[in-house]
C-alpha positions as CSV (number, residue, x, y, z in Angstrom):
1,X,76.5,115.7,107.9
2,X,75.4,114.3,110.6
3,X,71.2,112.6,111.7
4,X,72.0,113.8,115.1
5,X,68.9,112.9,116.6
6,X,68.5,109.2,114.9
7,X,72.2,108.9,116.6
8,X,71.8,109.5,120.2
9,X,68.2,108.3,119.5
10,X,69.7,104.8,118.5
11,X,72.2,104.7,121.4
12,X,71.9,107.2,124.2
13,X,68.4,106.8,124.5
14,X,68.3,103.3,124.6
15,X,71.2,103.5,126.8
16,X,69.2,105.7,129.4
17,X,65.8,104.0,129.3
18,X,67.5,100.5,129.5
19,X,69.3,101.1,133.1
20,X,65.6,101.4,134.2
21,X,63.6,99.2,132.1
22,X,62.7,95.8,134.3
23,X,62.9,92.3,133.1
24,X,60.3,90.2,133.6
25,X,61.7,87.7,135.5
26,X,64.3,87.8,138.5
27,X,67.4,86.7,137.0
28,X,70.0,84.6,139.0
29,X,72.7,86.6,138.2
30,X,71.9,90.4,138.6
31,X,72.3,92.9,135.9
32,X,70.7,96.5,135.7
33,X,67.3,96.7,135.4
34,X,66.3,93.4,136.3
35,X,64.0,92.2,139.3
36,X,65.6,92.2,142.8
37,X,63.9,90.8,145.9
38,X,65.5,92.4,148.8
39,X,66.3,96.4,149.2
40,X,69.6,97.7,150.0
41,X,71.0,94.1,148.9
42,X,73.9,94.4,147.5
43,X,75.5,91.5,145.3
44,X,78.5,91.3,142.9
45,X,78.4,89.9,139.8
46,X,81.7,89.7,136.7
47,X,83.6,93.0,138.6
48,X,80.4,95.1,139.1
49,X,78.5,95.5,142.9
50,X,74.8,95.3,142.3
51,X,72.5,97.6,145.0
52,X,68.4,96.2,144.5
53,X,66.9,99.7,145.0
54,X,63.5,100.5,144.5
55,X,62.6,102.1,140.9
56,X,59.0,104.0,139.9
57,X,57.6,101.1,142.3
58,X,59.6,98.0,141.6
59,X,62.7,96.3,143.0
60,X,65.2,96.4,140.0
61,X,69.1,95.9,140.3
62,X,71.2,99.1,140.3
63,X,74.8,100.1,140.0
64,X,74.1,103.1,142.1
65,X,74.0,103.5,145.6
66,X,71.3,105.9,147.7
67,X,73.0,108.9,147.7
68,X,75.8,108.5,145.9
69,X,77.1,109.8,142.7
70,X,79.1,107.5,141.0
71,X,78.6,104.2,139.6
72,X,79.5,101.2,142.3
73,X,82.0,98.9,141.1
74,X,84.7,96.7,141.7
75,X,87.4,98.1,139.1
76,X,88.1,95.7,136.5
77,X,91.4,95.2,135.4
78,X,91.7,97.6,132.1
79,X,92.9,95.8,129.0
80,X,96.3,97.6,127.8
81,X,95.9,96.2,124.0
82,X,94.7,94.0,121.5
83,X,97.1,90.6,123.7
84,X,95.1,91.2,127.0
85,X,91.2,92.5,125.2
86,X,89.3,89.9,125.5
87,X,90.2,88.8,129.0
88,X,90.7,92.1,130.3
89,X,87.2,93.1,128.5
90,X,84.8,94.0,131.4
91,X,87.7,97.0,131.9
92,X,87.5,98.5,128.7
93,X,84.5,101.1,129.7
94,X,86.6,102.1,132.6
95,X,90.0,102.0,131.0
96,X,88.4,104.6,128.3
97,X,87.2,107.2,131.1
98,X,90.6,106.9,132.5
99,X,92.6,107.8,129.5
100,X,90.3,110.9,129.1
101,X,90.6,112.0,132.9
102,X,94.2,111.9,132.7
103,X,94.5,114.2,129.5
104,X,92.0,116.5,130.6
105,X,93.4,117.2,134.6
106,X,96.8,117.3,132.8
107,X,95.3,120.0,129.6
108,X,97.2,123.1,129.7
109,X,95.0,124.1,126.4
110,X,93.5,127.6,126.4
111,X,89.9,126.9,125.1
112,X,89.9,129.8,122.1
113,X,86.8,132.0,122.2
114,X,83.8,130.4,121.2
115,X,80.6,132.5,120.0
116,X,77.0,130.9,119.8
117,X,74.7,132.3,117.6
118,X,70.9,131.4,117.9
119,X,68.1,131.5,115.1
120,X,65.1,134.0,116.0
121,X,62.4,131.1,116.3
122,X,64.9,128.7,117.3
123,X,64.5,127.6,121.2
124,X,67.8,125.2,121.8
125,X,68.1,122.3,124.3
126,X,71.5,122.4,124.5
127,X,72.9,124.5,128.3
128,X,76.3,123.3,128.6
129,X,77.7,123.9,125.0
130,X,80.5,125.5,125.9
131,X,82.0,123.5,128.6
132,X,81.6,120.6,126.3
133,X,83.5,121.7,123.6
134,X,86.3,123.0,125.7
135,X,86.4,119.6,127.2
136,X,86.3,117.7,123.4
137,X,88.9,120.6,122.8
138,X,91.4,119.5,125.5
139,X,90.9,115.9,125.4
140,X,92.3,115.9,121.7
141,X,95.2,117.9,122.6
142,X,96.2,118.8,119.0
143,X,93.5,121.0,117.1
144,X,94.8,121.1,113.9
145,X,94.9,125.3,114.3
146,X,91.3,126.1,115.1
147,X,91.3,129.8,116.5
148,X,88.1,130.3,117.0
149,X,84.6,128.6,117.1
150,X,81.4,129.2,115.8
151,X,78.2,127.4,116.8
152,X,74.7,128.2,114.6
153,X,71.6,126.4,116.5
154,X,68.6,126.3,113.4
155,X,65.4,124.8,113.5
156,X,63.4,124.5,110.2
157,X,61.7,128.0,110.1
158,X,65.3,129.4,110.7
159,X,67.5,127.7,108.0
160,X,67.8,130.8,105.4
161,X,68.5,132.5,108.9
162,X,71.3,130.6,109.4
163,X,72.5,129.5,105.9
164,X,72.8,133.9,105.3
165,X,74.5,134.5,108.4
166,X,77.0,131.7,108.2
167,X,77.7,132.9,103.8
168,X,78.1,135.9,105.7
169,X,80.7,134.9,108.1
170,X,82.3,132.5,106.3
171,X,82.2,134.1,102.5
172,X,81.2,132.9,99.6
173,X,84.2,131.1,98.2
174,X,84.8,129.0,101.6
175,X,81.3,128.5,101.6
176,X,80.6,127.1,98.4
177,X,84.5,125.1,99.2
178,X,82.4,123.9,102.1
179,X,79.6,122.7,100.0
180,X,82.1,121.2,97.2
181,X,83.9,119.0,99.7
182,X,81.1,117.8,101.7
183,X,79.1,116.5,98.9
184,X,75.8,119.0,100.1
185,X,74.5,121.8,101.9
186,X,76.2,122.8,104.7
187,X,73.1,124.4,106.3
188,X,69.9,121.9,105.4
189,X,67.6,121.0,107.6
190,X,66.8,117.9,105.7
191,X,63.0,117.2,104.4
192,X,59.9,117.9,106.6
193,X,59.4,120.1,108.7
194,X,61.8,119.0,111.8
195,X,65.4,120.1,111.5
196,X,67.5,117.4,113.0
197,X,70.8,117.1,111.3
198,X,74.4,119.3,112.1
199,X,77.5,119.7,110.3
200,X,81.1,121.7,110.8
201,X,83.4,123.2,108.7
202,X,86.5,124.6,109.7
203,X,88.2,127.8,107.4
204,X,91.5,128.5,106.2
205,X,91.7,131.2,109.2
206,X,91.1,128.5,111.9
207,X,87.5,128.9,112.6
208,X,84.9,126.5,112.8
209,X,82.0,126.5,112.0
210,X,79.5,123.9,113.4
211,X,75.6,124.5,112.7
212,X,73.3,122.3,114.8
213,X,70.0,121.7,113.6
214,X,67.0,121.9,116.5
215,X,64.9,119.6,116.1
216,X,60.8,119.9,117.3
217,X,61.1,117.3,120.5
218,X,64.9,117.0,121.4
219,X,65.2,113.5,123.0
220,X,67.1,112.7,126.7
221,X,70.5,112.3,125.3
222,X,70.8,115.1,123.0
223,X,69.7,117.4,125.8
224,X,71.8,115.6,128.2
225,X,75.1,114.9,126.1
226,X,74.5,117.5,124.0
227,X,75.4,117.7,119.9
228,X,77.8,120.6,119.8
229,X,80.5,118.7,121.2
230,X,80.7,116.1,118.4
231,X,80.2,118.7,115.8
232,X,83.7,120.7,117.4
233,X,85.0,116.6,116.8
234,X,83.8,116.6,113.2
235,X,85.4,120.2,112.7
236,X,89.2,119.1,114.1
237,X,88.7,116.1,111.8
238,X,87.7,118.0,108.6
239,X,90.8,120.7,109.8
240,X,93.3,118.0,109.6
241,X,93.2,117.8,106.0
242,X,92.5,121.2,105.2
243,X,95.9,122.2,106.6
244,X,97.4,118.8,105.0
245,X,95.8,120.2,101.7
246,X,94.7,116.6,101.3
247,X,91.0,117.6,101.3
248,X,89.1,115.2,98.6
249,X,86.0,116.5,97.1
250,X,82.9,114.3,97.2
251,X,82.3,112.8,94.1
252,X,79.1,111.2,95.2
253,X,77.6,112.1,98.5
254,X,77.1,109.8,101.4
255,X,80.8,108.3,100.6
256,X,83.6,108.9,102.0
257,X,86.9,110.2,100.3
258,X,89.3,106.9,100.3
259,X,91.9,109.0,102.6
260,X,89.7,109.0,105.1
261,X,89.0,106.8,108.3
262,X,85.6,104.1,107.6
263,X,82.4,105.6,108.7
264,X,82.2,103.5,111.3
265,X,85.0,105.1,113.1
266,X,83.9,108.5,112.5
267,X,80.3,108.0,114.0
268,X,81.7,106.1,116.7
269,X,84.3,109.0,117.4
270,X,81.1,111.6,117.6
271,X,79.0,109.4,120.2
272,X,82.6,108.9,122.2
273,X,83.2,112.2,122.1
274,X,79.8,113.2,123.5
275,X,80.1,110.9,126.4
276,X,82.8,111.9,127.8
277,X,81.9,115.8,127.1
278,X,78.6,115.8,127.5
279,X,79.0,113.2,131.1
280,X,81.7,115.9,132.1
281,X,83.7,112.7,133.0
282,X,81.4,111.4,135.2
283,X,81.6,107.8,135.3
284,X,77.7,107.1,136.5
285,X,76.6,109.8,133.5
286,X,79.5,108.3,130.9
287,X,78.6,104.9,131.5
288,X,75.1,105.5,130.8
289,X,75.8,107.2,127.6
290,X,77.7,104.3,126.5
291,X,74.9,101.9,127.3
292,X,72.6,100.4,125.4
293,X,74.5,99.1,122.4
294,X,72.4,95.8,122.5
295,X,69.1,97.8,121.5
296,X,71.4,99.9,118.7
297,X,72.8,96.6,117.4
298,X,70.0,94.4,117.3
299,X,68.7,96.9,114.5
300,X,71.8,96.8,111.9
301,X,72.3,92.6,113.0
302,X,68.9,91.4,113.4
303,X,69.8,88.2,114.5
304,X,73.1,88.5,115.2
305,X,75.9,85.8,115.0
306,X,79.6,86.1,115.6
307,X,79.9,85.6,111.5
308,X,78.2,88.6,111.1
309,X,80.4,90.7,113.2
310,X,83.6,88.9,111.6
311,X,82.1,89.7,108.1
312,X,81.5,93.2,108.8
313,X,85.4,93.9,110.1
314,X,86.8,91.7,107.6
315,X,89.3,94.4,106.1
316,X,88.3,93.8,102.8
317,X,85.5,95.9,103.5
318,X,87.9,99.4,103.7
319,X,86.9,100.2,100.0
320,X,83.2,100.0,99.8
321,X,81.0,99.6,103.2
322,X,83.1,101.0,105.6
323,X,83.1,104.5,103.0
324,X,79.4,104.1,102.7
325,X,78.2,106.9,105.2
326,X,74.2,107.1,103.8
327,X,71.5,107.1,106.9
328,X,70.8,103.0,105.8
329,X,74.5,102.3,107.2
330,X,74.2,103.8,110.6
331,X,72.3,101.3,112.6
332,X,75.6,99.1,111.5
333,X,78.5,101.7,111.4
334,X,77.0,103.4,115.0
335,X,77.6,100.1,117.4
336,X,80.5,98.7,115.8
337,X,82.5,101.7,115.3
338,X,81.3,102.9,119.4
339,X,82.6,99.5,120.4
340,X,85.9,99.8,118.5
341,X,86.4,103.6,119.8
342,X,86.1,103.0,123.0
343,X,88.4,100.0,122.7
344,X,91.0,102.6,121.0
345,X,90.9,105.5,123.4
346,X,91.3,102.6,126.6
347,X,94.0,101.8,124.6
348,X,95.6,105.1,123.2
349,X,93.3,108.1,125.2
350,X,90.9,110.7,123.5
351,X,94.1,110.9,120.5
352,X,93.2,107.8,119.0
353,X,90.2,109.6,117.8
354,X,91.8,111.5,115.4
355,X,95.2,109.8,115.4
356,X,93.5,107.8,112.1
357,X,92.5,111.2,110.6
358,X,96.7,112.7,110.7
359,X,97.9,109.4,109.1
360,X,95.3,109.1,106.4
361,X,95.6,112.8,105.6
362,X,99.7,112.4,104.6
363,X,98.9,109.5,102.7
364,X,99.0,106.1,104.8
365,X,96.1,103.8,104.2
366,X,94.0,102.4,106.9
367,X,95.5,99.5,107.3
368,X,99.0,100.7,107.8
369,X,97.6,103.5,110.0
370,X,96.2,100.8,112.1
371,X,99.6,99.1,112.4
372,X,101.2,102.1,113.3
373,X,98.9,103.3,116.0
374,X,98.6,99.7,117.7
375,X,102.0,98.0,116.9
376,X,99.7,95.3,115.2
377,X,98.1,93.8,112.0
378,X,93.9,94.7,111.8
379,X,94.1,91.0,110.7
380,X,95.5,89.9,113.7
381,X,93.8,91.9,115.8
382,X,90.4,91.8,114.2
383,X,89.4,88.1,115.7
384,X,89.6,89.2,119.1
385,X,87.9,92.8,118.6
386,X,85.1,90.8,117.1
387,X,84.8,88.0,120.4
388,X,85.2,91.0,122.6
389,X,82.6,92.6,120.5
390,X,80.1,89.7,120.3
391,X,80.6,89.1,124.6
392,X,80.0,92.5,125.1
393,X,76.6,92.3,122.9
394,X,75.3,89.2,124.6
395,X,76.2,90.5,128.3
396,X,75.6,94.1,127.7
397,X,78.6,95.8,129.5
């Protein structure tokens, strides 16, 4: 179950409000946001071409040109695996649109027929639901046998609403299967009186089922990247080991089963996947989405040192904090694990977001699944994902 809005909260908004937030000071070497003297100058700076335009009444440093609609850049070269990361870094942003673009123009996946259902008080934010789950649909290719798809938006006054009409729908045995595996409710608005968390559940018959809370004041990124689109994600994911009837009950919620992927890669998988949705591939919109991750992981590392980030991918870590999925966890799990996914799909495309879910779900453990999907030891690879990470932090790219 997802805190959807304390998600996009911790990294889309930030991302959005930092492209136009000013430093103080004008730097020497331009970066967004910051203080620019001259208009229309343009200056380039590690691969990117600055533009100074003028922003609610201040010269700041762009990547955007008047009148254009893409970000302007020099394209960095894309790094092609773990060998080339760290000096190929300032491309791995780019390299992950890219590997989306070309599955989705190449997708000859029929979208099945998706049905949105809407409480009677409920107002939802959300206007391009279904064009963003076909895209998350097409861009991971294999969908585990989901027919059909089901989307229930709630807010607080309407959860027996939608908690009777999915039973309905669903039935009471896959239901209650629902609740069993997922440790919890699947419709709950949580405590209070806002209703801000989702969840999905796919059915034997190949439906899924993904319930998006509403909450009072959506903020800019769930309206503009939407939550539907990473609750279809969570619903292939959860599909996967249905049909491998390797599903593991929760024996104590918050945790994840020890066949699945660490949270971090989960919850960096939903905020990819509503990027590149709910951007429609835009690059300007995508990279904006991505942005931000300096704000989002100053709050799990305050203070952060390289050490920290080593100590939090050490791989020892596979059996206890990477499984621990409780709301406490996320300001960690949410930049490391949107770092590392982005890193995979420049790598691998959109597959490598569930590519972790198919081998897990017939048995291989993480680290082997790892070794498999990148032709390389997490040990071996881990130092340089960590200086890539720890650059990218400091220079915010």
């Amino acid at each position: 179950m997802t805190n959807v809005k304390r998600l996009l909260a911790l990294l889309g908004t930030s991302a959005l409000l930092s492209v136009f937030t000013p430093s103080l000071a004008i730097a020497t070497n331009p970066s967004y946001g910051s203080l620019c003297k001259k208009l229309n100058a343009q200056q380039t700076y590690q691969y990117i071409t600055y533009v100074c335009l003028r922003v609610k009444g201040k010269l700041v440093w762009t990547g955007k040109q008047e009148g254009s609609t893409s970000r302007v850049s020099t394209i960095a070269p894309q790094p092609t695996g773990f060998l080339d990361l760290f000096e190929k870094r300032r491309g791995i942003s780019s390299g992950a649109l890219s590997k989306a673009r070309q599955v989705f123009q190449s997708s000859t996946e029929t979208v099945p027929q998706i049905q949105i259902f809407t409480g009677p008080t409920t107002k939802t934010f959300e206007t391009n639901a279904v064009r963003n789950i076909g895209t998350v649909y097409k861009l991971l290719g294999a969908n585990q046998g989901i027919k059909a798809i089901n989307v229930f938006y709630l807010n607080s006054q309407d959860e027996t609403w939608a908690r009777t009409k999915v039973q309905s729908m669903m039935g009471e045995i896959e239901y209650q299967k629902g609740q069993d595996f997922q440790g919890g409710p699947l419709v709950n608005c949580g405590e209070g009186i806002d209703c801000n968390r989702s969840t999905a559940w796919t059915t034997p018959d190949g439906t899924a089922y993904l319930i998006v809370g509403v909450p009072n004041n959506p903020d800019d990124s769930e309206k503009n990247f939407g939550v539907s689109d990473t609750e279809y994600y969570h619903s292939v994911d959860n599909a996967i080991y249905l049909f491998q009837n390797s599903l593991i009950p929760s024996g104590t919620p918050s945790i994840y089963p020890s066949n699945q992927p660490p949270y971090w890669l989960h919850l960096g998988g939903e905020l990819l996947s509503a990027c590149l949705a709910g951007s429609n591939l835009d690059s300007d919109l995508f990279y904006k989405c991505v942005r931000g991750r300096e704000l989002s992981f100053s709050h799990g590392f305050p203070n952060p040192t390289l050490a920290q980030i080593n100590q939090y991918l050490d791989l020892s870590n596979v059996g206890g904090l990477w499984r621990d999925s409780h709301y406490a966890q996320m300001n960690e799990a949410l930049p490391i694990g949107t770092y590392l996914m982005e890193m995979f799909i420049a790598f691998k495309g959109p597959a490598a977001l569930i590519d972790f879910d198919k081998l897990m779900s017939k048995g291989m453990s993480f680290a082997d699944a790892f070794q498999s999907e990148f032709g390389i030891s997490w040990q071996d690879a881990e130092p340089q994902m960590a200086k890539t990470i720890w650059d990218r932090y400091l220079s915010n790219y």
